[in-house]
C-alpha atoms as a printed R data frame, in Angstrom:
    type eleno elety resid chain resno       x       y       z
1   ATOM     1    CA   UNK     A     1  -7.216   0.583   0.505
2   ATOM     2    CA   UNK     A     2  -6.508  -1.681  -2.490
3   ATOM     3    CA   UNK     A     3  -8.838  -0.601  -4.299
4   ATOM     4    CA   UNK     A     4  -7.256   3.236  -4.644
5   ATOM     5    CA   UNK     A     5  -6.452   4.710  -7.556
6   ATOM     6    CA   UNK     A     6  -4.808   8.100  -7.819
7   ATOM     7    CA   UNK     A     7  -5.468  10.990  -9.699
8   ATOM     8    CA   UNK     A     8  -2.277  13.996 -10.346
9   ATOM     9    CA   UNK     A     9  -3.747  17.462 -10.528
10  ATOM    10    CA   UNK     A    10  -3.405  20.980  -9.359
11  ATOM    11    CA   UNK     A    11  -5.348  22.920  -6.786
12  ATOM    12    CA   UNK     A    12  -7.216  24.712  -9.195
13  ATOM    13    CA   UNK     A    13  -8.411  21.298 -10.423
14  ATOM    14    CA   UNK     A    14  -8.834  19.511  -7.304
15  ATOM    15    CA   UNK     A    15 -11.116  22.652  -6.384
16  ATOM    16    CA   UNK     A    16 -13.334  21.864  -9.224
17  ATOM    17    CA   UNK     A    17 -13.174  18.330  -8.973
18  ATOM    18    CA   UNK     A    18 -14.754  18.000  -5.393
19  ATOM    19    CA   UNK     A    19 -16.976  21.215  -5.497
20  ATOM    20    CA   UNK     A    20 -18.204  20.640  -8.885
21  ATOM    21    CA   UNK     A    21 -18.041  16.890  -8.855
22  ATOM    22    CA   UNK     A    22 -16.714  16.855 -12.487
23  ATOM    23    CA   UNK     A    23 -13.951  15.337 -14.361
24  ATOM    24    CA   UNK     A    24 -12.492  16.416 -17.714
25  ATOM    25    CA   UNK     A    25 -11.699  13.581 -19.996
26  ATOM    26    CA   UNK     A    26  -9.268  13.977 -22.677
27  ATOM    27    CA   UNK     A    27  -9.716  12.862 -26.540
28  ATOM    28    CA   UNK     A    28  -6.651  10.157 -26.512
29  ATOM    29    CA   UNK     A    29  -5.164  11.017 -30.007
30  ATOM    30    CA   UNK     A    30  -4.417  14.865 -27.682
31  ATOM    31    CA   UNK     A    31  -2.376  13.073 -24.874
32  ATOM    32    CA   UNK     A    32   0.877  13.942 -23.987
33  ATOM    33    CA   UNK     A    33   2.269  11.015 -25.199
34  ATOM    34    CA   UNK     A    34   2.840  11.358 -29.204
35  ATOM    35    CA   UNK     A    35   2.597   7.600 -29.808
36  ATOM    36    CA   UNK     A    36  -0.845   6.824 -28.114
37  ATOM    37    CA   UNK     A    37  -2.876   4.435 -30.323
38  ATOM    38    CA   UNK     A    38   0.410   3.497 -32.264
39  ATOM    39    CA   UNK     A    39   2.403   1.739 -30.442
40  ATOM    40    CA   UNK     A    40   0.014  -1.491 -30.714
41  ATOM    41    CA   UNK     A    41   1.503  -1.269 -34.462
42  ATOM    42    CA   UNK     A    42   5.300  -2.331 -33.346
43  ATOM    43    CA   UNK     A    43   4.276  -5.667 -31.681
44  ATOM    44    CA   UNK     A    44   1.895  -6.432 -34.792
45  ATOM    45    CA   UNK     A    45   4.231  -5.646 -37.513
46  ATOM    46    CA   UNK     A    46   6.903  -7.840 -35.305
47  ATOM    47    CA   UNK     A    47   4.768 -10.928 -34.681
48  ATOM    48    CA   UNK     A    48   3.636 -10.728 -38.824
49  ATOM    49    CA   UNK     A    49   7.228 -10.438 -40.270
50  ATOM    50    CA   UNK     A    50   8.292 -13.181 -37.366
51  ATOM    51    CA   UNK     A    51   6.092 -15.179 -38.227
52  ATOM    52    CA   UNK     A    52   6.098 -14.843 -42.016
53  ATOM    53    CA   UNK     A    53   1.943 -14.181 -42.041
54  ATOM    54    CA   UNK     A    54   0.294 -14.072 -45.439
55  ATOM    55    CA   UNK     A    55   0.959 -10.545 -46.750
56  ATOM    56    CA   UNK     A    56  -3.297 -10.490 -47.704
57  ATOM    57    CA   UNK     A    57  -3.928 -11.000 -43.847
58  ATOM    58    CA   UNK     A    58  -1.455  -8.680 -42.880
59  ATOM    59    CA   UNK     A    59  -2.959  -6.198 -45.120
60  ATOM    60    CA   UNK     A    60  -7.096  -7.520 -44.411
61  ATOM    61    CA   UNK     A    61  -5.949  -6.804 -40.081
62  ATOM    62    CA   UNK     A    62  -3.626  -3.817 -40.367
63  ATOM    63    CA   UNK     A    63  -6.696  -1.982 -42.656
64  ATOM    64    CA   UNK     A    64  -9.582  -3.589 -40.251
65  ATOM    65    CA   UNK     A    65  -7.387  -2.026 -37.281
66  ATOM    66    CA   UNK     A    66  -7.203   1.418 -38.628
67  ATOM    67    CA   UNK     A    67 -10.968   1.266 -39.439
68  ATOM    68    CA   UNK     A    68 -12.114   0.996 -36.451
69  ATOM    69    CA   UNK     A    69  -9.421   3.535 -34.607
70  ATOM    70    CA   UNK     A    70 -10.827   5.596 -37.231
71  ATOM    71    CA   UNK     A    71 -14.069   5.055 -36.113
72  ATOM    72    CA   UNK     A    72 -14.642   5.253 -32.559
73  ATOM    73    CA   UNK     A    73 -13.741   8.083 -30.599
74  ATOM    74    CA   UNK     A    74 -11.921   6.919 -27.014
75  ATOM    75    CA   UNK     A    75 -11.620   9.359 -23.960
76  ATOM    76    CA   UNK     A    76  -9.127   8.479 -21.260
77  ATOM    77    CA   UNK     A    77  -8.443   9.588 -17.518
78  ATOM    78    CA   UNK     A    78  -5.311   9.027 -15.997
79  ATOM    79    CA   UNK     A    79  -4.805   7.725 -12.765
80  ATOM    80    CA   UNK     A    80  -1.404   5.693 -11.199
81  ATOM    81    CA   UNK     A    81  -0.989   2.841  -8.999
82  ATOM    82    CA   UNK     A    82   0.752   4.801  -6.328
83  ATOM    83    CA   UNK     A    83  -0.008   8.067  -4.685
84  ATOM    84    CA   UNK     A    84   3.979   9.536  -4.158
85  ATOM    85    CA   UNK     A    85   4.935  10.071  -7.669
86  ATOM    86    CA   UNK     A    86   7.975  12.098  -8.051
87  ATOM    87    CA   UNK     A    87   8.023  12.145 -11.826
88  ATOM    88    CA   UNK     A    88   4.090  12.433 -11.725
89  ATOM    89    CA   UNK     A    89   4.261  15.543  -9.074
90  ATOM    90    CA   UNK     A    90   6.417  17.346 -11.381
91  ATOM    91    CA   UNK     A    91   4.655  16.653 -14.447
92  ATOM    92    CA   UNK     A    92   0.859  16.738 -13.257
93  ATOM    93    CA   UNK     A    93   0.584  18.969 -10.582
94  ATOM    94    CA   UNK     A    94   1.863  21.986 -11.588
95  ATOM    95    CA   UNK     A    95   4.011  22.345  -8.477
96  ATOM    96    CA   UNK     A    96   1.118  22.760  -6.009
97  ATOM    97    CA   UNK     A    97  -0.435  19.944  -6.338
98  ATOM    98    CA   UNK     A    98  -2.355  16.737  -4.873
99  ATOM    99    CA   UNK     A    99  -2.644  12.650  -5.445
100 ATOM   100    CA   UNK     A   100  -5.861  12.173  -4.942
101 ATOM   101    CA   UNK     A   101  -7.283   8.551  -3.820
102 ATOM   102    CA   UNK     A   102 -10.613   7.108  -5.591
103 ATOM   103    CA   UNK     A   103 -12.478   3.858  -5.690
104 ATOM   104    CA   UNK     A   104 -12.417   2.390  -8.734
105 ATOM   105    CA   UNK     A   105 -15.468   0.356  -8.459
106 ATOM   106    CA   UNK     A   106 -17.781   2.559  -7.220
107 ATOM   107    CA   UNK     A   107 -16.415   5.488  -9.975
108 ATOM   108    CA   UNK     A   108 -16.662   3.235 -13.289
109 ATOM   109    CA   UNK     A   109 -20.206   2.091 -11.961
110 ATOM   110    CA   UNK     A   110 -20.754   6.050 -11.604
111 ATOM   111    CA   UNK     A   111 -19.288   6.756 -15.219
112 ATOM   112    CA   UNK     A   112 -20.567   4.141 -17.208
113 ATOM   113    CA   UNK     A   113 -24.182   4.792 -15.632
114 ATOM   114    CA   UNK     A   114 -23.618   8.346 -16.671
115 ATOM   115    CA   UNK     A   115 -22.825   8.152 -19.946
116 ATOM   116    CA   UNK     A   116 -24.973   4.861 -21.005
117 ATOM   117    CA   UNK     A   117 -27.868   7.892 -20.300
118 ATOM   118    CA   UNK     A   118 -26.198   9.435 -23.375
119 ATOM   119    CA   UNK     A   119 -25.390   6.788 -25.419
120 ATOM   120    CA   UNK     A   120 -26.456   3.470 -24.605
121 ATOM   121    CA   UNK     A   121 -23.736   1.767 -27.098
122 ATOM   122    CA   UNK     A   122 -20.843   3.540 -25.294
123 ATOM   123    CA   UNK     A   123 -18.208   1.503 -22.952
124 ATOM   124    CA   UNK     A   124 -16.277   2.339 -20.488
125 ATOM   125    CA   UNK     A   125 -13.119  -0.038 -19.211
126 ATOM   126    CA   UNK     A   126 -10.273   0.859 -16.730
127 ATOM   127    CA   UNK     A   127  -6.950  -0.950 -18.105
128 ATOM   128    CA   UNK     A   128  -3.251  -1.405 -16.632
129 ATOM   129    CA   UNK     A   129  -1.412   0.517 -19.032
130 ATOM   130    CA   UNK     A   130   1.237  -1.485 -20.512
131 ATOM   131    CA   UNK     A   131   5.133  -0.140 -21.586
132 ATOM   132    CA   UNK     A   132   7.134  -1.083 -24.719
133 ATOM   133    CA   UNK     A   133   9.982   0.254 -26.311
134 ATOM   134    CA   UNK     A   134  10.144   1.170 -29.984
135 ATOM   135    CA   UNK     A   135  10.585  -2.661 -31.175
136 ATOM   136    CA   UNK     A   136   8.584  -3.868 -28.328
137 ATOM   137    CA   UNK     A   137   6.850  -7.485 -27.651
138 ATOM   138    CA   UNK     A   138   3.496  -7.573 -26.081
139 ATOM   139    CA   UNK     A   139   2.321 -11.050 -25.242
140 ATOM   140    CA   UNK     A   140  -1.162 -10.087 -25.228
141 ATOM   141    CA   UNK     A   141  -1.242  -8.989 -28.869
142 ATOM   142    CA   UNK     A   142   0.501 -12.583 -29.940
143 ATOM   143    CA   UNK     A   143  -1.584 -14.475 -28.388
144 ATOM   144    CA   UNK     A   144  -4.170 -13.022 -29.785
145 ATOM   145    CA   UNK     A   145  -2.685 -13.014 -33.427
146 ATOM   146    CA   UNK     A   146  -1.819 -16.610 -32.899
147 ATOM   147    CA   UNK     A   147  -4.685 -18.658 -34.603
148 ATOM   148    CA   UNK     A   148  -4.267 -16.301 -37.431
149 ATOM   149    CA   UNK     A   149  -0.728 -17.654 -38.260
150 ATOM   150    CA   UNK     A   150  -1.576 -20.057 -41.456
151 ATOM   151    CA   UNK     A   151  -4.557 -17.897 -42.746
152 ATOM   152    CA   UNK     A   152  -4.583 -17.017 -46.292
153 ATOM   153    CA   UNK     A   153  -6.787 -14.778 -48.725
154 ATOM   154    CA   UNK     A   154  -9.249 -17.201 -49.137
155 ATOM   155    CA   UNK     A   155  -9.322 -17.497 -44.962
156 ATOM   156    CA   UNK     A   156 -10.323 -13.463 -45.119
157 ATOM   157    CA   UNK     A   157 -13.441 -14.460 -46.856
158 ATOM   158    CA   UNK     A   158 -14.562 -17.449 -45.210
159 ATOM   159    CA   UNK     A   159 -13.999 -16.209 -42.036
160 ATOM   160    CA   UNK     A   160 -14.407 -12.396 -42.297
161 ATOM   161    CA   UNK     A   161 -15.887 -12.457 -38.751
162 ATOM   162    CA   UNK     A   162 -13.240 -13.657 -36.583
163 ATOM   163    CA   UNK     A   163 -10.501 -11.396 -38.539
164 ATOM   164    CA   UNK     A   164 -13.183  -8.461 -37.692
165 ATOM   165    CA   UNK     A   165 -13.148  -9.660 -34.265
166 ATOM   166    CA   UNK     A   166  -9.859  -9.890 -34.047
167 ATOM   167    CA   UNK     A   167  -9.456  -6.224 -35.047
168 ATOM   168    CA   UNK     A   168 -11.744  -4.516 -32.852
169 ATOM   169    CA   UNK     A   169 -10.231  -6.615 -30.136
170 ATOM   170    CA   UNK     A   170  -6.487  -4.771 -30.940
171 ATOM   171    CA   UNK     A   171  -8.480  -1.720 -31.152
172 ATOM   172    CA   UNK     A   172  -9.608  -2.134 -28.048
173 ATOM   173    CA   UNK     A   173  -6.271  -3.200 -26.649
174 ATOM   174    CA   UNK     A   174  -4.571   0.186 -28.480
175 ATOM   175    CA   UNK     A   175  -5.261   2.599 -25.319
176 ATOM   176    CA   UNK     A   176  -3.507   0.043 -22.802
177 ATOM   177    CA   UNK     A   177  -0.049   0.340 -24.936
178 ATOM   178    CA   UNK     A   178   2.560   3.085 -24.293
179 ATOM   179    CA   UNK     A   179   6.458   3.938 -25.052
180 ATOM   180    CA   UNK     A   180   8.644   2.561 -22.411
181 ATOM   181    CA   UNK     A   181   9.676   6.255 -21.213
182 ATOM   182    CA   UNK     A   182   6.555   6.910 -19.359
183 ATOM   183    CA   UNK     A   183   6.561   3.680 -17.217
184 ATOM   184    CA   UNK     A   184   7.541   5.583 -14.070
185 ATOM   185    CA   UNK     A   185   3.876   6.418 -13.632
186 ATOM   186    CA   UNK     A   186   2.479   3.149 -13.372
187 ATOM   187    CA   UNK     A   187  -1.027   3.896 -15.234
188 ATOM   188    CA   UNK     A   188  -4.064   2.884 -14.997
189 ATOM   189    CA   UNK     A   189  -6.638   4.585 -17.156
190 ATOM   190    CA   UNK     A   190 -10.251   4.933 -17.300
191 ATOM   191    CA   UNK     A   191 -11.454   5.137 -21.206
192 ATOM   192    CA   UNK     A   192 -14.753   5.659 -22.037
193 ATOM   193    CA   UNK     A   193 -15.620   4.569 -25.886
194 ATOM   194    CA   UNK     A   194 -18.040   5.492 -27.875
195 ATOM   195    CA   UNK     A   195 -18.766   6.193 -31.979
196 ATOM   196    CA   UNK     A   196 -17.716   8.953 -33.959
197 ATOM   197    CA   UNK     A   197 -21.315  10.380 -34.341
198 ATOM   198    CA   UNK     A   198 -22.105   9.362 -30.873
199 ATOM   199    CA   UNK     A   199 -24.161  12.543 -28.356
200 ATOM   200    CA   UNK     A   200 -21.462  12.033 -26.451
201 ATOM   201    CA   UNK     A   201 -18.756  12.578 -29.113
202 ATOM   202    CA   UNK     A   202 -20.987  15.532 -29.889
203 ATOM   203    CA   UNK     A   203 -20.300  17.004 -26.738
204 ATOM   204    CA   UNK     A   204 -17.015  17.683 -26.592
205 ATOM   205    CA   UNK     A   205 -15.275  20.827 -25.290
206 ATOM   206    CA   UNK     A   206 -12.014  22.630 -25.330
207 ATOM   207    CA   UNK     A   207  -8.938  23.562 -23.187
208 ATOM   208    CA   UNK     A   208  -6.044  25.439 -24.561
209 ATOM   209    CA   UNK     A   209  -2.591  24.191 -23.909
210 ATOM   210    CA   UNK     A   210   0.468  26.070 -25.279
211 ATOM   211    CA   UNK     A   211  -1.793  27.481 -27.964
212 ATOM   212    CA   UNK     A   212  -3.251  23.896 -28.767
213 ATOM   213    CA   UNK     A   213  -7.218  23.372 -28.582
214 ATOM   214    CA   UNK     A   214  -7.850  20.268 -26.546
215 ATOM   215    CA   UNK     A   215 -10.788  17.979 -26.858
216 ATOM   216    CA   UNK     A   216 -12.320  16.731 -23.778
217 ATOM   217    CA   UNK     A   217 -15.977  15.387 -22.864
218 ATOM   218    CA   UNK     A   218 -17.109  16.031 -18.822
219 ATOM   219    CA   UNK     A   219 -18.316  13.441 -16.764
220 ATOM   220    CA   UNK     A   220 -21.093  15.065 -14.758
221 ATOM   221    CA   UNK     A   221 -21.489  18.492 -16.560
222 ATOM   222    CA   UNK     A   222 -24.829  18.360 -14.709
223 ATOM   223    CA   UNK     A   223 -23.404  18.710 -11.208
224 ATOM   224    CA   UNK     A   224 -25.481  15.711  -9.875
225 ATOM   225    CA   UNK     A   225 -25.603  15.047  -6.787
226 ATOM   226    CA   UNK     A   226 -26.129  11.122  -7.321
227 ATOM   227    CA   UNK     A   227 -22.835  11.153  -8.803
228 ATOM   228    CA   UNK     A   228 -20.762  12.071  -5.686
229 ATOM   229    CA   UNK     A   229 -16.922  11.181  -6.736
230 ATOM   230    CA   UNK     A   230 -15.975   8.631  -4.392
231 ATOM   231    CA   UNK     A   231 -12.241  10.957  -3.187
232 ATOM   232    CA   UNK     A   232 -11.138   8.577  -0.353
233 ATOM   233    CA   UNK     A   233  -7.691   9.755   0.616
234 ATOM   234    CA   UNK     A   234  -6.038  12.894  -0.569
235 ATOM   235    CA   UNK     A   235  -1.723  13.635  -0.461
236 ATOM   236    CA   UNK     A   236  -0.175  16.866  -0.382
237 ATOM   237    CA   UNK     A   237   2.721  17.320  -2.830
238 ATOM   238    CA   UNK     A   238   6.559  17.412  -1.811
239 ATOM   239    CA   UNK     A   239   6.251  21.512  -2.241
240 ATOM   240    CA   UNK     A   240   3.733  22.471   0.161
241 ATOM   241    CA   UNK     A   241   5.199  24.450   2.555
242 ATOM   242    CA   UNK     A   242   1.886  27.021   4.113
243 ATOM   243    CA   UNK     A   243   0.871  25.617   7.567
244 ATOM   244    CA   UNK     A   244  -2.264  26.571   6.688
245 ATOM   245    CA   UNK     A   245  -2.836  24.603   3.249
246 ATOM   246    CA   UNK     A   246  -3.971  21.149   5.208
247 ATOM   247    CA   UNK     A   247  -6.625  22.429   7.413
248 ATOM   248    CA   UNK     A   248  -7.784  24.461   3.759
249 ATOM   249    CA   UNK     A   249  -7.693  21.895   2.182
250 ATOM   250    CA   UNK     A   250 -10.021  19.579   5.026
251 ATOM   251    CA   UNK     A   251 -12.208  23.171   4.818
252 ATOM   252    CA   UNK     A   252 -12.894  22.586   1.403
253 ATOM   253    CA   UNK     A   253 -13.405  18.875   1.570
254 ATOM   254    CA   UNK     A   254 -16.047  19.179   4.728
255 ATOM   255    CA   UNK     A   255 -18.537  21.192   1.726
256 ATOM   256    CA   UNK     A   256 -19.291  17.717  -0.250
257 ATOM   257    CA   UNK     A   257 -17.699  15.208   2.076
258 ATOM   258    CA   UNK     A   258 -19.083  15.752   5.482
259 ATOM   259    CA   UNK     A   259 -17.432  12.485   6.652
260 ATOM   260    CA   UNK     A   260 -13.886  11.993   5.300
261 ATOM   261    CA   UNK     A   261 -11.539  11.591   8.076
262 ATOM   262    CA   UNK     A   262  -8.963  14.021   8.262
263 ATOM   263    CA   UNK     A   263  -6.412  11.420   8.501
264 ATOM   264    CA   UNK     A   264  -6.731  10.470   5.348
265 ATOM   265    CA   UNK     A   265  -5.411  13.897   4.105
266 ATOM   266    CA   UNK     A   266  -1.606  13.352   4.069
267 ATOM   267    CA   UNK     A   267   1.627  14.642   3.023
268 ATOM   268    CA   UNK     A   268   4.132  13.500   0.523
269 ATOM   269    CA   UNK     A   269   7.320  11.418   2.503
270 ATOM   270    CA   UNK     A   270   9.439  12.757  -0.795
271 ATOM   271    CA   UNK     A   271  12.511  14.834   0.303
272 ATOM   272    CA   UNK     A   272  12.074  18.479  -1.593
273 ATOM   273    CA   UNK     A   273  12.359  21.810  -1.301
274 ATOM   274    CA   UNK     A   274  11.654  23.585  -4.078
């Protein structure tokens, strides 16, 4: 199933997740990873001093940039590539935990339906996270900096549009950039974007994490049944041991998913014991 994508969480999560058919969505600026929404700043500054760009346009973009990060709120949910993560077992699942397979088509037609009912101006993407190091090259944020190579001050007024463009284009491109020390995980995220004064904005909610208040929004706070989360395959971490945490598990499932096979409930091929 090509078409998988695969969420790390913990039982207690996974319970909610297919009885309550509800994800949490985290604020991205309260990520784990400290450089989230910054890192798009490396390859920028690079390709400007590299290519000697007018210091006015450097200024005009760089400004436009943090506008607009300033002014949209973005809301992401993690998912990998692959569903046998070692690195992503330990981190995610809290040492009971499950990869849990989803279509991606059917879910983002299911979220952006859902929250388009709240805020009709809201977007929501799914993006192939890319990894840089601290002084890192991304070729998508050259080539989109290219055409502004010869611009000058007088180029920022007589063409305010396209350098507007252009920024809300690297703001939009901000979320799919992270530091090179999380590439084991092979992400691809969900965001949902929306304004700063948007309902949905207004409905955030908190988790506490090591004494930190987290923002999240939920998609389908409602319980809906319309909005069925389309789980397709589910894997058993590496430190399952209980016989009897399979057939729970396929207990569990059989209250929303009356038809999942039980062979696609597997276990992790990953050699551990503890």
């Amino acid at each position: 199933m090509s078409n998988l994508i695969y969420h790390y969480t913990s039982a207690e999560a996974l319970k909610s997740i297919m009885l309550n058919q509800t994800f949490w969505i985290t604020k991205s600026d309260y990520l784990n990873d400290t450089s989230e929404q910054v890192m798009i700043m490396d390859p920028l500054k690079a390709f400007f001093k590299e290519k000697k760009v007018d210091k006015d346009v450097q200024g005009y973009i760089i400004n436009q940039l943090s506008e607009y990060l300033n002014n949209y709120n973005h809301y992401i949910l993690s998912f990998s590539k692959t569903d046998d993560s070692l690195p992503l077992w330990n981190y995610y699942s809290e040492n009971e935990g499950y990869s849990v397979g989803i279509d991606k088509d059917d879910f983002i037609s299911k979220l952006t339906n859902y929250f388009k009912e709240k805020d009709p101006d809201s977007r929501v993407t799914i993006t192939e996270v890319k990894y840089l190091s601290e002084n890192g090259d991304e070729k998508a944020v050259r080539d989109e900096l290219l055409p502004f190579i010869h611009f000058n001050a007088e180029d920022i007024e007589n063409k305010r549009d396209k350098f507007d463009q252009l920024a809300l284009k690297l703001a939009n491109m901000s979320y799919s950039i992270k530091h090179s020390a999380y590439s084991s995980e092979m992400e691809e995220r969900i965001v949902v974007i929306c304004k700063k004064d948007s309902l949905i904005s207004k409905s955030e909610e908190f988790r506490v994490l090591r004494g930190c208040f987290i923002p999240y929004i939920i998609f389908n706070k409602e319980a809906r049944s319309d909005l069925e989360i389309p789980i397709k395959k589910i894997k058993l971490g590496p430190y399952h041991t209980l016989d009897a945490t399979e057939k729970s598990l396929f207990y569990l499932l059989e209250r929303k998913y009356s038809t999942f096979d039980k062979s696609n409930i597997t276990r992790s091929q990953i050699p551990s014991r503890y």
